[in-house]
C-alpha positions, 0 to 999 in steps of 0.5 A: 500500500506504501508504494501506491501512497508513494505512486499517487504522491509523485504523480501529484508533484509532477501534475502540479509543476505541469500546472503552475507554468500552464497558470502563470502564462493566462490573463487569470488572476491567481495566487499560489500559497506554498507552505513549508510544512504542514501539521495537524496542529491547531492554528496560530495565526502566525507566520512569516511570508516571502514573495519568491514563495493545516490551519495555518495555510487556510488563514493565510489563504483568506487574508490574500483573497480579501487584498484585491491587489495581491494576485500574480503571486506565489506566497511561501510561508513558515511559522514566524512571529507576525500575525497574518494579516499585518503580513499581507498588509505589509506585503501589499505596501511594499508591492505598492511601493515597488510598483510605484517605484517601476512607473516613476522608473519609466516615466523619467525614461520617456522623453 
């Protein structure tokens, strides 16, 4: 039965990584939220997010969904010291800003 557990879980892999290129390139908005470990342990509402990236995971996907300009995105996250929400308010100030930064960037290239 363990090979068959094995078996399902390689296929899984491979039938997602098929998927995230096959996502990325449509005009849909999407998030990805990958987190580093999962555990049966009730949530805390805590985390630590990064933008190259159990209960937890399902708190962190509402907070996300609810942040209209966060989409395009993969979210990874780990058990951190920040509550969920201030990390993705911090999240979308700081894509904001870049964002901001990106278009002053080609406003002063424009002739």
């Amino acid at each position: 039965m363990a090979s068959v557990a094995k078996w399902r879980h390689n296929h899984y892999m491979v039938e997602k990584q098929k998927a995230k290129p096959q996502l990325v390139l449509t005009d849909l908005d999407w998030l990805i939220v990958r987190p580093s470990a999962l555990t049966n342990e009730s949530g805390l509402g805590l985390a630590k997010i990064f933008t190259e990236i159990a209960c937890v995971v399902a708190t962190t996907v509402v907070e996300p969904l609810q942040t209209p300009t966060l989409n395009r995105l993969i979210l990874e996250l780990t058990s951190g010291g920040m509550a969920i929400s201030e990390g993705i308010s911090a999240l979308a100030i700081d894509l904001a800003a870049a964002a901001e930064k990106l278009i002053a960037q080609e406003f002063e290239k424009t002739p």
